[in-house]
N, C-alpha and C positions, 0 to 999 in steps of 0.2 A: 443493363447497367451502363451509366453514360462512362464517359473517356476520364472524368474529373473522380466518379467513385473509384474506378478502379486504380487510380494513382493514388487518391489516398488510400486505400485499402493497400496495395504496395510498400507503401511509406510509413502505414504503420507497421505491415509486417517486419518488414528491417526494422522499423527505429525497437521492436518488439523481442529482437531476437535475444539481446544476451537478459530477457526477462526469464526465457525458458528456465534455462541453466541456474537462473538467481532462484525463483521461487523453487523448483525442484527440492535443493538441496533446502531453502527454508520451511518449505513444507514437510519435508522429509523428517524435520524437527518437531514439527506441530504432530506429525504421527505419533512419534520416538514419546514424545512430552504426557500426548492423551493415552495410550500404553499403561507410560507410566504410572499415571492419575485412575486408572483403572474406566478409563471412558470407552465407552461398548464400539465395536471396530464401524459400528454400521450407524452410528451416531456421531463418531469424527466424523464421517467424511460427509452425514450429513450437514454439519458443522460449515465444514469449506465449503459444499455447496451454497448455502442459505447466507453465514456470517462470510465469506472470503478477504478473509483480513487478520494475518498472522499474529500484530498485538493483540487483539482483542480475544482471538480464539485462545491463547497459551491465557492469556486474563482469564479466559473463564476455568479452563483446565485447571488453574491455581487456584480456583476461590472454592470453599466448600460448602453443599449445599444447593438444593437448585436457585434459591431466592438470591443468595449471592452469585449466581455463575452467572443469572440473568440482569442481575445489574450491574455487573461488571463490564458485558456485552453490549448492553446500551450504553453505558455512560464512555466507552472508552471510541466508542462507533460514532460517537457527536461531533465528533469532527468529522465526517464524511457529509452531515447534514448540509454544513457552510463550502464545503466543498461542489456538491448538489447544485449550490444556488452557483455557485459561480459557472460551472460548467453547462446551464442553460441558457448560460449568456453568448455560450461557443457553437453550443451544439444546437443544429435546425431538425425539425422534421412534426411528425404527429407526436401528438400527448402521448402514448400508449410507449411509442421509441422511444422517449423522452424516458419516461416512467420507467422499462427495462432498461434501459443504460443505467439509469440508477444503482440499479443492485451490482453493478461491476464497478463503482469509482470506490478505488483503490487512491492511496495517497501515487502509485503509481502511473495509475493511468493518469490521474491529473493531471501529475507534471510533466510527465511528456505531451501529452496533447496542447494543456498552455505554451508548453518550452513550440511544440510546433506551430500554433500560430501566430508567437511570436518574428518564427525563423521564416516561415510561409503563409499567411494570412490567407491566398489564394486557394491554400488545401481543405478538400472536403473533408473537414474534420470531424463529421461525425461517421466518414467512412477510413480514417487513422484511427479513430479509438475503436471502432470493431475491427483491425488490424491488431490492436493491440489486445482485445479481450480475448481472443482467436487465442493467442498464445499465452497467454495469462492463467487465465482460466483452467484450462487442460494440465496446465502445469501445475497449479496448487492441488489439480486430482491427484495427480500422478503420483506427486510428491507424498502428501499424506497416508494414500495408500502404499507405497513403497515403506515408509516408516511405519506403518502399524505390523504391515507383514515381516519386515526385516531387520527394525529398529533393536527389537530385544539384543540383538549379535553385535552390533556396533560398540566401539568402546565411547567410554564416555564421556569424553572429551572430542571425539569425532563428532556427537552428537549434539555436543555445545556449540562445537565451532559451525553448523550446521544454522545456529539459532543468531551467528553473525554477520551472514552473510548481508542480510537487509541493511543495517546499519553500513557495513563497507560499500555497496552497492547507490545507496543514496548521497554516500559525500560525492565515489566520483561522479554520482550523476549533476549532481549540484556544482562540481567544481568545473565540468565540461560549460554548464549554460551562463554562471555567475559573468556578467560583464562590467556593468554599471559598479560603482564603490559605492553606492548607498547599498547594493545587493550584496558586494565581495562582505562588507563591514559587519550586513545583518547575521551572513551564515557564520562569520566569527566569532561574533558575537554570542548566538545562539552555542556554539559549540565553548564556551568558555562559561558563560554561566548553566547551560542545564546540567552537570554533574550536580554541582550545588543546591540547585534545585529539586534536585531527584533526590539527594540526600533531606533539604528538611520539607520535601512534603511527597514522599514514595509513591511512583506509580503515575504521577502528576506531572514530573520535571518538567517534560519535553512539549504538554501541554502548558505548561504557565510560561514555559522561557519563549513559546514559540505563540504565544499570547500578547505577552507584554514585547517583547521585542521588535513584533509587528505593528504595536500600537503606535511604539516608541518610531519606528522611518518612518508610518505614515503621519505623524504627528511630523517631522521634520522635516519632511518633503512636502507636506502644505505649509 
C-alpha cells in the first residue's frame, strides 16, 4: 500500500467518524420501522446489506405488497444512478472496483468524497471513500440489527426521533462545505421550497425541488 493510499484511507476514516454514531441510531429506526411492518428479521438486514439506503428501505417497509415494495426501491434508488456517473469521474482504478464502489454510494459518501476533492484534489480518493464505506457500512449493520432485536422496548418517539437524525446530519454537513452564494442560495432555496413540494406531490419533494433547483444555478451560472 503506497504512502498516498494510506492517507487517504486515514482521511477518510476521520472525515467518517461522526457517520458511525449518524447511521447507528438512523438504522436503528429502519429496524424499529421493518418490526413494525412485520418484515422477517433476516430480510431487513438483508435489505441494509443489498439496498443500504435509509429512504428507500423505510420506502419499501411502507408500500404493501411485493410489487409495490420493489418499485418503490427502484424508483427512489434513481438518484444513486446520477450519482454513479458522477463519482467515476473521481474515482480511478479497474472496472470490477469501480463496479463494487457502486453498491456503497450513498448520498453520503458522495458528498464527502466530492466535498474532499474539492478541499484536496491530491487525495487518493478512491482510498477516502473505502475510509468511509469502512464505517458506513458496519454501521447501517449494526444499527438495523440493534433495532429489530431491541426496537420493540423503545418508546415511540425515541424511535421517531431516531428517523431524524439523517435530515439534522446533512444540513450541518452542508452548512460546514457551502462557500460560494450561488451554493449558500441553492441550499436555501432548496430548504424553503421542498415542504411545499412534498405537500403537492408526497414522497417526491426533495426529488423535484432538488431537480429543478439544480437546473435552475446551472442554468444561471452558464
Amino acid at each position: 500500500m503506497s504512502d498516498a493510499t494510506r492517507s487517504g484511507l486515514r482521511a477518510g476514516l476521520r472525515a467518517g467518524g461522526p457517520i458511525f454514531p449518524t447511521f447507528l441510531g438512523i438504522f436503528i429506526g429502519f429496524g424499529v420501522a421493518a418490526q413494525v411492518a412485520g418484515v422477517p428479521p433476516w430480510a431487513a438486514v438483508l435489505m441494509t446489506m443489498a439496498v443500504f439506503a435509509a429512504p428507500a428501505q423505510f420506502a419499501i417497509v411502507d408500500a404493501a405488497g411485493v410489487g409495490p415494495m420493489i418499485a418503490a426501491g427502484v424508483l427512489v434508488n434513481l438518484r444513486f444512478f446520477l450519482m454513479s456517473l458522477a463519482m467515476s469521474q473521481l474515482l480511478r482504478g479497474p472496472r470490477w472496483r469501480l463496479l463494487l464502489s457502486a453498491q456503497f454510494i450513498i448520498a453520503t459518501s458522495y458528498l464527502l468524497t466530492f466535498f474532499q476533492s474539492r478541499r484536496q484534489p491530491s487525495t487518493d480518493l478512491a482510498a477516502f471513500y473505502v475510509g468511509l464505506v469502512l464505517l458506513a457500512f458496519p454501521a447501517a449493520l449494526t444499527g438495523t440489527i440493534l433495532g429489530l432485536l431491541f426496537g420493540a422496548g423503545l418508546p415511540a418517539v425515541v424511535a421517531f426521533g431516531a428517523t431524524l437524525f439523517l435530515p439534522m446530519y446533512f444540513t450541518l454537513l452542508l452548512a460546514a462545505e457551502l462557500k460560494a452564494r450561488y451554493e449558500i442560495g441553492a441550499a436555501l432555496l432548496g430548504f424553503a421550497l421542498t415542504p411545499f413540494a412534498e405537500y403537492a406531490v408526497p414522497g417526491w419533494g426533495v426529488f423535484l425541488t432538488g431537480l429543478g433547483v439544480g437546473v435552475a444555478v446551472t442554468a444561471v451560472q452558464r
